[in-house]
C-alpha positions as a Python dict, from the first residue, in 0.01 Angstrom:
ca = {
    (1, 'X'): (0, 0, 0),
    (2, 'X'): (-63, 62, 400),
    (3, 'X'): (188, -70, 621),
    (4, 'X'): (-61, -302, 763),
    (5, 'X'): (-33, -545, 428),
    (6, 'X'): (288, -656, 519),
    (7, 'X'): (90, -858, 804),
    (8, 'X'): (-145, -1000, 486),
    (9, 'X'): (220, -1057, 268),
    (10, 'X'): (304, -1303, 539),
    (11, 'X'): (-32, -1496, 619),
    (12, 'X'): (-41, -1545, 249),
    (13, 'X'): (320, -1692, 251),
    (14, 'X'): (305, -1903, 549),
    (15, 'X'): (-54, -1926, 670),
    (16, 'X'): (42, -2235, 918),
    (17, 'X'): (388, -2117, 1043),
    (18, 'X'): (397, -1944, 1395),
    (19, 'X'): (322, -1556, 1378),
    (20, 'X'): (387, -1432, 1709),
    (21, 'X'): (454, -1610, 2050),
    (22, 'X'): (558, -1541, 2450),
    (23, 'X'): (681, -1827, 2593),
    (24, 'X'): (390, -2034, 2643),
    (25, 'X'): (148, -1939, 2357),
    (26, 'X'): (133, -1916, 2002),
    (27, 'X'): (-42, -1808, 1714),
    (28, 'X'): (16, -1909, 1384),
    (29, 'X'): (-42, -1660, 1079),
    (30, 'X'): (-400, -1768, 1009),
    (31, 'X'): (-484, -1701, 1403),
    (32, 'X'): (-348, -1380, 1422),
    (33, 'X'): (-503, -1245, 1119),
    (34, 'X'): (-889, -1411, 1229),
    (35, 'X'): (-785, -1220, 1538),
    (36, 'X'): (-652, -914, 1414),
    (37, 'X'): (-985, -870, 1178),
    (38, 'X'): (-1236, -939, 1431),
    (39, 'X'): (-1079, -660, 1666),
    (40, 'X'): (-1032, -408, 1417),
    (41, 'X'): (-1407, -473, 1303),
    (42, 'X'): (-1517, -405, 1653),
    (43, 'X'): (-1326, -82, 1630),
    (44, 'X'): (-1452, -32, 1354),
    (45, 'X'): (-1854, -66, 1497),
    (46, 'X'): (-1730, 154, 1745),
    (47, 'X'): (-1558, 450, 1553),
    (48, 'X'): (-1694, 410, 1117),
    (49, 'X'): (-1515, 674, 1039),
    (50, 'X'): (-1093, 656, 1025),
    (51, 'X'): (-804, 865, 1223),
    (52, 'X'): (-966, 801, 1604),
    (53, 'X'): (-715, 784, 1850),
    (54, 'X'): (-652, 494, 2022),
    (55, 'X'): (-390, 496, 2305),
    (56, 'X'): (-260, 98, 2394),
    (57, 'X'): (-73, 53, 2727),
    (58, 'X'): (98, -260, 2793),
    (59, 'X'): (411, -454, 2806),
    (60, 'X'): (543, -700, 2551),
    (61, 'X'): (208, -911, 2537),
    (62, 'X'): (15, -1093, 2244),
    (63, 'X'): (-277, -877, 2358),
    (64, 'X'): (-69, -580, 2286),
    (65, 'X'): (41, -692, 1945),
    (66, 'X'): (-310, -759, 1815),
    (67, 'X'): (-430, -436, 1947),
    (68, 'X'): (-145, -234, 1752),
    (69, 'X'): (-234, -421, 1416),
    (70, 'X'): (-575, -381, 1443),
    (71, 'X'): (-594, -30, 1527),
    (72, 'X'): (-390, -28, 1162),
    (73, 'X'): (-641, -237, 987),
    (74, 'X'): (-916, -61, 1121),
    (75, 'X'): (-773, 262, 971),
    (76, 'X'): (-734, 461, 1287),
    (77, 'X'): (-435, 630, 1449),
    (78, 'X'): (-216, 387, 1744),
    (79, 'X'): (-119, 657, 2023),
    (80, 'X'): (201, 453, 2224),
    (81, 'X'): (164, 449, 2591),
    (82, 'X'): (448, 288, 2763),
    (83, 'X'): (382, 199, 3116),
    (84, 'X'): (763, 212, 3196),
    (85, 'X'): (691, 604, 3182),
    (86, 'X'): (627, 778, 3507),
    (87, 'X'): (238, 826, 3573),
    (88, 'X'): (301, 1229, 3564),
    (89, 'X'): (411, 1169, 3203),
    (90, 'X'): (175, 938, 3064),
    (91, 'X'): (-132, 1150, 3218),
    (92, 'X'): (26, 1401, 3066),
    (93, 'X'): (74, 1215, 2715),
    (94, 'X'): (-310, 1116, 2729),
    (95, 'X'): (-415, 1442, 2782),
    (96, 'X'): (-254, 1623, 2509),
    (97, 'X'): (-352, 1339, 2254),
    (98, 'X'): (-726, 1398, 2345),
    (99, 'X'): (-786, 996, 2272),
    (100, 'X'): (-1090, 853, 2148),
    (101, 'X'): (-1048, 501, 2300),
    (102, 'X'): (-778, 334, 2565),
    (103, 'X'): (-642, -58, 2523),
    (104, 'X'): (-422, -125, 2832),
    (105, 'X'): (-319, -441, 2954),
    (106, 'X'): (-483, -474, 3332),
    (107, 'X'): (-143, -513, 3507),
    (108, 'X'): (-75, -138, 3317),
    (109, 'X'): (-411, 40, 3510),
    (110, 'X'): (-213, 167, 3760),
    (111, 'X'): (-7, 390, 3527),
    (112, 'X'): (-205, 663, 3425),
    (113, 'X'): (-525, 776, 3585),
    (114, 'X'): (-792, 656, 3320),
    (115, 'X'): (-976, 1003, 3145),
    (116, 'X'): (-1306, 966, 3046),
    (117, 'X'): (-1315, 778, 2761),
    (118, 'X'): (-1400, 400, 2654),
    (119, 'X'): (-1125, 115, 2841),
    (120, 'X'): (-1079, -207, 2634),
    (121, 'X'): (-906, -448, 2836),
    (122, 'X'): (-611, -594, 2673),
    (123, 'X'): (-447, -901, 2873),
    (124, 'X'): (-631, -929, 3174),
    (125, 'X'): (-640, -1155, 3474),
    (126, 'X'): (-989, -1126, 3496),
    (127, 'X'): (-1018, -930, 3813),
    (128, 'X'): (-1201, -653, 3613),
    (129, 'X'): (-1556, -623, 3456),
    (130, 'X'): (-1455, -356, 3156),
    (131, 'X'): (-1492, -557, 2804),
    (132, 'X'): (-1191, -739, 2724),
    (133, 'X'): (-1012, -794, 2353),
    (134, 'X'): (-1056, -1206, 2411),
    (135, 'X'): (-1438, -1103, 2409),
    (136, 'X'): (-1477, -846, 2126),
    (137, 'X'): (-1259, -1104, 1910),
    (138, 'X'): (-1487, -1375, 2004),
    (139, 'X'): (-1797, -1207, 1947),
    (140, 'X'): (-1675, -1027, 1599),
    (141, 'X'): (-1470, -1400, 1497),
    (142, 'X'): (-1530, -1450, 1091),
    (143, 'X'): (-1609, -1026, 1042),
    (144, 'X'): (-1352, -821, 822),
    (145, 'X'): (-1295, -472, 838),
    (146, 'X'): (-1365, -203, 611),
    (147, 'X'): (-1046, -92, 422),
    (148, 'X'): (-1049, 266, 442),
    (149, 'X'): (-855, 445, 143),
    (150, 'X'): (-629, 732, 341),
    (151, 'X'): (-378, 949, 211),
    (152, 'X'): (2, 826, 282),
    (153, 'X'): (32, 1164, 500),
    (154, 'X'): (-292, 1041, 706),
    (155, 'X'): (-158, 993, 1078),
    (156, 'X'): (-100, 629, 1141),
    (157, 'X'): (114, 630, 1470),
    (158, 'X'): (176, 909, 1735),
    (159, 'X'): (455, 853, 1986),
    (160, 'X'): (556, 1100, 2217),
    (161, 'X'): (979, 1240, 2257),
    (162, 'X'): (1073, 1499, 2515),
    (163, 'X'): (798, 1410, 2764),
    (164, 'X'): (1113, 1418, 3068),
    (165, 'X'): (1112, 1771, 3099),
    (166, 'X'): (836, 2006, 3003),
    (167, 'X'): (515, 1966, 2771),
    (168, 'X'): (601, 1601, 2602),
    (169, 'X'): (561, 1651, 2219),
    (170, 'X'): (345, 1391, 2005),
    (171, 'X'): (553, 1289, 1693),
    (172, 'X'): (278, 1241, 1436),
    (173, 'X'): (458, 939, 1217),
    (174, 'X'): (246, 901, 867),
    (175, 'X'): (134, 594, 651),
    (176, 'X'): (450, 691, 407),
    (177, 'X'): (640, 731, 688),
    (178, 'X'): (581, 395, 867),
    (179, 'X'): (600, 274, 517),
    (180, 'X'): (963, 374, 475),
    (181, 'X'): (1076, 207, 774),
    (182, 'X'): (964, -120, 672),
    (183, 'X'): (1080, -91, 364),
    (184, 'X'): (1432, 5, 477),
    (185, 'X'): (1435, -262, 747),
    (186, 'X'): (1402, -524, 449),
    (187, 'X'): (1628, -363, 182),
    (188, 'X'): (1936, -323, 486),
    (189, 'X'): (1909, -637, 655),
    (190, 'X'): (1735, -867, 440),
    (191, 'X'): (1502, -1075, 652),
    (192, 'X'): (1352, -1370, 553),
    (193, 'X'): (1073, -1655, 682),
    (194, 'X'): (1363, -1796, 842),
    (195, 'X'): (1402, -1512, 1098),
    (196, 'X'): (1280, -1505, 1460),
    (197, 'X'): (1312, -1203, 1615),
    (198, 'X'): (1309, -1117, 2016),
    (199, 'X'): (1101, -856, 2107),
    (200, 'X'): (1288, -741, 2479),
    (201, 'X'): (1324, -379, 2399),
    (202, 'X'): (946, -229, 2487),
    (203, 'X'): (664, -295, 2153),
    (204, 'X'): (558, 99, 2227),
    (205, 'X'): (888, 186, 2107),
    (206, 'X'): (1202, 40, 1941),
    (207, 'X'): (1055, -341, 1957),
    (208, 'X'): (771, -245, 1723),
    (209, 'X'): (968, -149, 1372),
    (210, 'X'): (1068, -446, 1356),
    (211, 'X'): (626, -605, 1417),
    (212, 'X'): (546, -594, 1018),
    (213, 'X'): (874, -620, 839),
    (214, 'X'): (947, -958, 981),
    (215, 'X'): (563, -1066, 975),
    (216, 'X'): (573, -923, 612),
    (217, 'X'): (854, -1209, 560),
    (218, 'X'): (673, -1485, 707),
    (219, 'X'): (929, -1472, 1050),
    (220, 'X'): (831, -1535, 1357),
    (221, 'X'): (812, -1291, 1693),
    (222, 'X'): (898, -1395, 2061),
    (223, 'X'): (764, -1166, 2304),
    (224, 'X'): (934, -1136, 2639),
    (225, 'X'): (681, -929, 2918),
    (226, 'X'): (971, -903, 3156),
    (227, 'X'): (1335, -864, 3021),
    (228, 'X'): (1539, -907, 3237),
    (229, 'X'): (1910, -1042, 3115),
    (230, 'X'): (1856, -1391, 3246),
    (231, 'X'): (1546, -1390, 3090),
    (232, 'X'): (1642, -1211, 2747),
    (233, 'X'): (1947, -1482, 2693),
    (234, 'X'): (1708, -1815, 2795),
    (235, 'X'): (1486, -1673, 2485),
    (236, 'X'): (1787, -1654, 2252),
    (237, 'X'): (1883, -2029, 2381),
    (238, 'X'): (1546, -2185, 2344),
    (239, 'X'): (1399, -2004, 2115),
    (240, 'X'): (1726, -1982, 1856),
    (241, 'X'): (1692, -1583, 1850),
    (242, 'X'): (1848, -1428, 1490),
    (243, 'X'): (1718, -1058, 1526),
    (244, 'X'): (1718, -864, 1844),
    (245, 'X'): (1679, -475, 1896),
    (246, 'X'): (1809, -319, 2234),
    (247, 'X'): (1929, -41, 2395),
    (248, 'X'): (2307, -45, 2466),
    (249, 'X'): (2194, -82, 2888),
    (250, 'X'): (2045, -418, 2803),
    (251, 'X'): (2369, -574, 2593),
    (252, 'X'): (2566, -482, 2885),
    (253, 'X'): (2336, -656, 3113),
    (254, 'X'): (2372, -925, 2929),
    (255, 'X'): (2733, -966, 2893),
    (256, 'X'): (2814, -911, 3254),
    (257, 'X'): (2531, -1176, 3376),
    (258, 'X'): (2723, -1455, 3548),
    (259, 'X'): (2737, -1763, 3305),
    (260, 'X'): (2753, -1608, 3008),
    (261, 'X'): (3050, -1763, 2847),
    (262, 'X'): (2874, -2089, 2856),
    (263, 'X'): (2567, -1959, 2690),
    (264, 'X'): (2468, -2040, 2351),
    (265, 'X'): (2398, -1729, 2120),
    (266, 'X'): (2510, -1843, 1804),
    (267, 'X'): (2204, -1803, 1612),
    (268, 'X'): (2194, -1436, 1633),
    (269, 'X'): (2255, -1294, 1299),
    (270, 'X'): (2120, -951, 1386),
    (271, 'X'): (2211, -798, 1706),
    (272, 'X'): (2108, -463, 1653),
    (273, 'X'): (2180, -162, 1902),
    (274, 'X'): (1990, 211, 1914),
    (275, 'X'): (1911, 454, 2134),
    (276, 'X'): (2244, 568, 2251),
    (277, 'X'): (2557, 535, 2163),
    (278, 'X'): (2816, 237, 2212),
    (279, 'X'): (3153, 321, 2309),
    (280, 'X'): (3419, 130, 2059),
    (281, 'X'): (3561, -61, 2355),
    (282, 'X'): (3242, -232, 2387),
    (283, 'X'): (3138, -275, 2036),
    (284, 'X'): (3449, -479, 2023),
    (285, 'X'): (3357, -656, 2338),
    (286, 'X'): (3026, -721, 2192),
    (287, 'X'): (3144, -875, 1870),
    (288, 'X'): (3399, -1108, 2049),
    (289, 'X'): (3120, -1225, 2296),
    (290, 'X'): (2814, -1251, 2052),
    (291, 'X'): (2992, -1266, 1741),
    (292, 'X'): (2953, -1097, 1415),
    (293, 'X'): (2613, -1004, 1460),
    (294, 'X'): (2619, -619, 1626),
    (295, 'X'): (2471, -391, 1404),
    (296, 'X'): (2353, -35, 1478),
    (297, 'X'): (2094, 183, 1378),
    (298, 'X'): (2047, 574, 1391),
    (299, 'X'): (1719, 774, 1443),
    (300, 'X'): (1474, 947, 1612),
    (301, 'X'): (1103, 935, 1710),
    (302, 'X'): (1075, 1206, 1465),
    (303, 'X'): (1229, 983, 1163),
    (304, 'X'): (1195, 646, 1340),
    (305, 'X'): (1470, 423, 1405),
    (306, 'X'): (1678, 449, 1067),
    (307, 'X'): (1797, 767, 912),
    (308, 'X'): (2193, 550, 898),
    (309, 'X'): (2234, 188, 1000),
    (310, 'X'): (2562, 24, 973),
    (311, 'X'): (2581, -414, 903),
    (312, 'X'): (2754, -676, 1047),
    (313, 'X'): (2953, -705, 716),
    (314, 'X'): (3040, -286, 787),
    (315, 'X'): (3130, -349, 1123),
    (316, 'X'): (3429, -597, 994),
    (317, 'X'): (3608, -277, 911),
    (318, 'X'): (3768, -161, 1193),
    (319, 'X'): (3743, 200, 1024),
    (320, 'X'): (3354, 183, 1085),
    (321, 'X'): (3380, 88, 1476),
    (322, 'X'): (3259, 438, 1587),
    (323, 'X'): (3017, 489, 1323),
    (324, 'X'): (2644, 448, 1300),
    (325, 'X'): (2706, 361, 927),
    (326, 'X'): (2565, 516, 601),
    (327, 'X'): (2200, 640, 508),
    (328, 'X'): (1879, 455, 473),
    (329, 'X'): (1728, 423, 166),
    (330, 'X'): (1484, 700, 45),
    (331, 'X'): (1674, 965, 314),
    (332, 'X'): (1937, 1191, 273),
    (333, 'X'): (2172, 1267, 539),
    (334, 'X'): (2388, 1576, 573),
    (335, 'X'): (2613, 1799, 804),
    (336, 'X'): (2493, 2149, 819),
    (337, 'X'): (2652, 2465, 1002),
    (338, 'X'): (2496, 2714, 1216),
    (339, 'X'): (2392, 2921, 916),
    (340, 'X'): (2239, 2647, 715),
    (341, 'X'): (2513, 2528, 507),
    (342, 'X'): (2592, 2208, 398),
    (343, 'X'): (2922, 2120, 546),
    (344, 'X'): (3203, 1893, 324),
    (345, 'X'): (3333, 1542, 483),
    (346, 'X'): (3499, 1544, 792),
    (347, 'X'): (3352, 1871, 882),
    (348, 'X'): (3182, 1860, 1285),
    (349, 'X'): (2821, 2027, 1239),
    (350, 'X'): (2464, 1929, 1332),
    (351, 'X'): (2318, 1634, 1138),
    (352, 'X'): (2057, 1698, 953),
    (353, 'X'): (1831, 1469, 726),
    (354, 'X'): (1527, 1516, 446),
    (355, 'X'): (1326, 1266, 307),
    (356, 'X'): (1007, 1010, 360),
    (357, 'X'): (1097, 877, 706),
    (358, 'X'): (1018, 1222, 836),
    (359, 'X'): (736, 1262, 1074),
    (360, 'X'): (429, 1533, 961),
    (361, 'X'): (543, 1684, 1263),
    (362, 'X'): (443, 1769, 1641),
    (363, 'X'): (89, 1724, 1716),
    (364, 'X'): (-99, 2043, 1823),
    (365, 'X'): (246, 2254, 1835),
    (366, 'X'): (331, 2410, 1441),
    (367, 'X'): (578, 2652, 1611),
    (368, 'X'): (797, 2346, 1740),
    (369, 'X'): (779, 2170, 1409),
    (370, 'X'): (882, 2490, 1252),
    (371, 'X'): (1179, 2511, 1495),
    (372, 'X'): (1297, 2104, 1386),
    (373, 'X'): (1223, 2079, 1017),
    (374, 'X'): (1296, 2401, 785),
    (375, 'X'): (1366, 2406, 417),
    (376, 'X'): (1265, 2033, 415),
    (377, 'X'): (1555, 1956, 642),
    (378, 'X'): (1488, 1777, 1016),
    (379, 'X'): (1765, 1930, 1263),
    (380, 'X'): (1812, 1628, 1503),
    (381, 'X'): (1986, 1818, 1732),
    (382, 'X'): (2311, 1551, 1680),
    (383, 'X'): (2623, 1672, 1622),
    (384, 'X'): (2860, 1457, 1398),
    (385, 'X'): (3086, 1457, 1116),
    (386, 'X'): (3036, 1263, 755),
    (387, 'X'): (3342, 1129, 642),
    (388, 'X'): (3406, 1064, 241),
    (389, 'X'): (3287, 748, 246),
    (390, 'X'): (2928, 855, 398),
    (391, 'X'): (2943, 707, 747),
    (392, 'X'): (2814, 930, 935),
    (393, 'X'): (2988, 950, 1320),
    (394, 'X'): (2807, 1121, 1610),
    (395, 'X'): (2947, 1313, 1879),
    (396, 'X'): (2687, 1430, 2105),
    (397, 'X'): (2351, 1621, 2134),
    (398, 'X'): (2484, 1985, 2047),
    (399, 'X'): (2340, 2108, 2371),
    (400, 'X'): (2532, 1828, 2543),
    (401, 'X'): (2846, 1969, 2424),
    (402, 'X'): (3080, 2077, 2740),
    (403, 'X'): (3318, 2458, 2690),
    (404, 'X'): (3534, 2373, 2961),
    (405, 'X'): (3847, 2624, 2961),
    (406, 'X'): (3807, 2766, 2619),
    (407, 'X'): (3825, 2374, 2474),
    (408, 'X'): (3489, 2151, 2330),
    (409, 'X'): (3466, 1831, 2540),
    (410, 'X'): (3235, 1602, 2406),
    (411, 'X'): (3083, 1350, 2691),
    (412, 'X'): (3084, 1053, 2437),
    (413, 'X'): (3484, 1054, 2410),
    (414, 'X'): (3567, 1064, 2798),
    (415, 'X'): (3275, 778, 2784),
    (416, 'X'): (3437, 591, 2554),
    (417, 'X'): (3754, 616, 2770),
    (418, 'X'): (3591, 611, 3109),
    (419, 'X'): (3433, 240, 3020),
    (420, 'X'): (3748, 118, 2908),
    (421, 'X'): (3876, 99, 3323),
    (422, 'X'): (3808, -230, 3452),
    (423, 'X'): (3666, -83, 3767),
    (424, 'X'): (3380, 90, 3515),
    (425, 'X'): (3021, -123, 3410),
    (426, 'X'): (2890, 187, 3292),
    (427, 'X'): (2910, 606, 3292),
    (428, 'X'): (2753, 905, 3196),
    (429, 'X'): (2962, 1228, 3153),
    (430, 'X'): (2815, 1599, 3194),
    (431, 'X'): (2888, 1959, 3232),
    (432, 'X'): (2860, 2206, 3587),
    (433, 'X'): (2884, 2560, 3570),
    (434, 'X'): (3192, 2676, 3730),
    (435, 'X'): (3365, 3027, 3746),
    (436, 'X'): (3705, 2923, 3633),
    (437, 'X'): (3645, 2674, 3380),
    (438, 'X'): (3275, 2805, 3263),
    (439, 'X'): (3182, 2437, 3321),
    (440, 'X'): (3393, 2140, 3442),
    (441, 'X'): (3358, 1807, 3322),
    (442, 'X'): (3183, 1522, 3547),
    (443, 'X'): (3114, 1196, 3539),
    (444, 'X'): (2877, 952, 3726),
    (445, 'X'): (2989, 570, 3699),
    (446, 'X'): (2851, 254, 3757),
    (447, 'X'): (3087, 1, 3884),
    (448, 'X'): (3141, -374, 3819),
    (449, 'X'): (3031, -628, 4045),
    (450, 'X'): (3322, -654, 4320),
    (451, 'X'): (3500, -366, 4210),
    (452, 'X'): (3641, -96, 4434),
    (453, 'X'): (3617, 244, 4358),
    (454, 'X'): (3940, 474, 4348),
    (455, 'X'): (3908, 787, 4232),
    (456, 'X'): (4249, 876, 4175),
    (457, 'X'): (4354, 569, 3972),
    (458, 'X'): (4051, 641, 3788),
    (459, 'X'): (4147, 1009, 3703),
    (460, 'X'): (4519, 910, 3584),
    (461, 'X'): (4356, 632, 3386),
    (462, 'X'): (4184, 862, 3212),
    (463, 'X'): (4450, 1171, 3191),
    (464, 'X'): (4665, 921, 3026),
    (465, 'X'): (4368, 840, 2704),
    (466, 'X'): (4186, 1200, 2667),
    (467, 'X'): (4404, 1437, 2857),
    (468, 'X'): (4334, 1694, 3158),
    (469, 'X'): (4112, 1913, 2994),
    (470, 'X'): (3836, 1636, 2954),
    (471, 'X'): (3924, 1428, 3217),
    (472, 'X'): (3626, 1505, 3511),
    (473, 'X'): (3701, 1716, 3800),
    (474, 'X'): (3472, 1475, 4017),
    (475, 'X'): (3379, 1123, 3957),
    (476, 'X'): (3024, 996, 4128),
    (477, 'X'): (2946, 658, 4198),
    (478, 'X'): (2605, 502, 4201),
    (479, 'X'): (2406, 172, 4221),
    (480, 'X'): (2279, 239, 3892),
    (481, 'X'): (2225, 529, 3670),
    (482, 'X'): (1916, 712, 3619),
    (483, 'X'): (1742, 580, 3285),
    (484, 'X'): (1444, 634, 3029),
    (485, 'X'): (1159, 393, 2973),
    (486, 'X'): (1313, 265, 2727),
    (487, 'X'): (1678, 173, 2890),
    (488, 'X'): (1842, 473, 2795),
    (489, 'X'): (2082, 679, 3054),
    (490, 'X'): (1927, 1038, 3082),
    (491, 'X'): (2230, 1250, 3054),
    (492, 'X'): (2028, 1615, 3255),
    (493, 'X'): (1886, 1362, 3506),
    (494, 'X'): (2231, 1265, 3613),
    (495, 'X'): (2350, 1599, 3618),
    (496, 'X'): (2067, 1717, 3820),
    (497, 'X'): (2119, 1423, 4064),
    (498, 'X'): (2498, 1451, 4090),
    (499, 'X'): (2588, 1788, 3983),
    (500, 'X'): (2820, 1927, 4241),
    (501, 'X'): (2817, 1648, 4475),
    (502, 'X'): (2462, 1712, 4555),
}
């Protein structure tokens, strides 16, 4: 099985329900898989053979959607290109993947400087003459395309981690492993035809997991090209939202947008958070302003989206509010020393995992695979703790770890203080070299609307919850932190904006 028969699973369940949809257009099952076959049978005309690369840029579009499953039906390899990445980046990205064929939305041209190969526009305005998916899905309506028998370790996505700073590094994610996160999204949370689910986070990344195991049910996507908190909360109104995936960023947004106690959110069942971590403070504030819906999810690009994920039943236990929860099925999740021993509950290591979510590794670059996955184990670079239940909590990147005065100060427990100060919307907590204290601890913060900054009552406020040692010699204030493209505060970024009082 491929993962793109989850797509047939639901057409053959619900032929006539609504597949996919942004706000003012739908298509129902039947539609999108006409659609879907035509384009992939053009590819197909195009490149016979399977594994081309295709690169699709665009936002949260129906365009985009088709594209993605059809590149998967046609038996060829989707390379992610989000245009929220800086144009450095994504040139960068495009050139390392050597691409056989570009889909990008026209609004997305300006992103990356177009190499020479083929451009299939994918929503389009009509402003440009290159062949458009509208027409190839027209002109190919009625064909189906060849099924092409690959092995489960043939490359069906690459998506690209680390691209910030140096070469960016193509995660080469297989059939099996695609197929395990499906599968895992359906044992954990049990989705059904009954499910609608908002795509807000960005389809390149988080949004699209969750593409075939709710079409394998027979639910239903919204699509939102612009999500924006206003925006992202109309949906879940109008559109009676039960399955949402964001980063942390965005479920702050939302809480703090002005109106929000009167809006109507009930229907989420599946409120689901990634990315970065969520201080306990706000979990709780979630769950008392969007109910019992916040689940979480642990992974990386290298073993996509869920090595742990943790319920809305789990998070009930107050035990489990700093946890990412327990392993996925089919993965194995451990603790592991510096010397590559397995460490017993409760023990602080980095977190390791084995098993068929992991990617085949880094495209072009066998000495950095070597480096992240040895003796079947991926290092993710986490460090955490197990305890002897199996929920697995996470402290910080092990390089983020601050040695400030002889003592370990991880950022994510001054964070978890820090947001707890009225003044505080949000924060990000980092290391500086210094000759006393090897490095000091410093934070930058984001305040609440209104708010006035005082330094001082800050500091105390914080001496009082973590003690001196962690509490930051300097506290930075900004409009608004310095983020990823998909939401998530860059940690180095702020240091190397703030660092110092630079």
């Amino acid at each position: 099985m491929y993962p793109i028969d989850n797509l047939y699973r639901g057409w053959r369940r619900r032929p006539d329900a609504v597949a996919v949809e942004d706000g003012t257009r739908g298509l129902t099952y039947t539609d999108l898989v006409a659609r879907v076959e035509a384009l992939a049978a053009a590819l197909q005309e195009r490149f016979p053979r399977p594994q081309a690369r295709i690169g699709i840029c665009g936002y949260n579009t129906i365009e985009h959607v088709i594209a993605i499953l059809a590149v998967y039906a046609a038996g060829h390899s989707w390379v992610a290109l989000n245009p929220r990445n800086g144009k450095p980046e994504l040139d960068a990205i495009i050139g390392s993947t050597r691409l056989d064929l570009i889909i990008a939305d026209e609004n997305c041209l300006d992103r990356f400087t177009l190499p020479d190969v083929p451009l299939i526009l994918g929503k389009t305005d009509g402003k440009r003459t290159e062949t458009d998916i509208a027409a190839l899905i027209a002109a190919r309506r009625g064909a189906r395309p060849k099924r092409h028998e690959q092995p489960l370790d043939a490359a069906q996505t690459i998506k690209f981690t680390g691209g910030s700073t140096g070469r960016p590094k193509g995660v080469v994610q297989s059939y099996r492993c695609v197929n395990t996160s499906i599968a895992s999204y359906l044992h954990h949370f049990r989705f059904h035809a009954g499910d609608v689910n908002l795509c807000a986070a960005p389809v390149t990344h988080g949004s699209s997991h969750y593409l075939l195991p709710i079409l394998s049910v027979g639910g239903r996507h919204v699509l939102l090209e612009h999500p924006r908190a206003a925006a992202i909360l109309d949906a879940i109104e109008r559109q009676r939202v039960t399955t949402a995936f964001m980063p942390p960023t965005m479920i702050y947004a939302m809480m703090a947008e002005p109106g929000f106690a009167g809006r109507d959110v009930s229907s989420l069942t599946h409120l689901q958070y990634g990315a970065a971590p969520m201080p306990p403070d706000r979990i709780r504030e979630a769950r008392a302003k969007f109910g019992p819906c916040i689940e979480v999810i642990f992974g990386q690009t290298e073993a996509p989206m869920m090595i742990t994920c943790m319920t809305a039943e789990e998070f009930a236990d107050e035990r489990n509010t700093a946890s990412v929860g327990r392993a996925t099925i089919l993965m194995d999740v451990a603790i592991m020393d510096d010397k590559g021993r397995i460490l017993p509950p409760g023990e602080m290591g980095e977190i390791v995992c084995r098993g068929d979510l992991l990617m085949n590794g880094y495209l072009d670059m066998p000495a950095e695979t070597a480096k992240t996955i040895m003796n079947g184990w991926l290092h993710t670079g986490d460090a955490g703790a197990i305890d002897e239940r199996g929920y697995l909590f996470i402290k910080d990147r092990i390089r983020d770890m601050i040695i400030s005065g002889g003592f370990n100060v991880y950022p994510t427990d001054v964070e978890a203080a820090l947001v707890q100060h009225p003044a505080v919307h949000e924060c990000i907590v980092f290391g500086v070299p210094d000759d006393k204290w090897g490095e000091r601890v410093e934070a930058v913060i984001q305040l609440k609307p209104g708010a006035q900054f005082d330094e001082g009552g800050i500091v105390a406020f914080l001496k009082e919850r973590v003690g001196s040692v962690k509490t930051p010699k300097k506290i930075h204030v900004a409009e608004s932190l310095p983020r990823s493209a998909v939401g998530k505060v860059l940690r180095r970024e702020a240091r190397r904006l703030f660092a110092g009082g630079a």
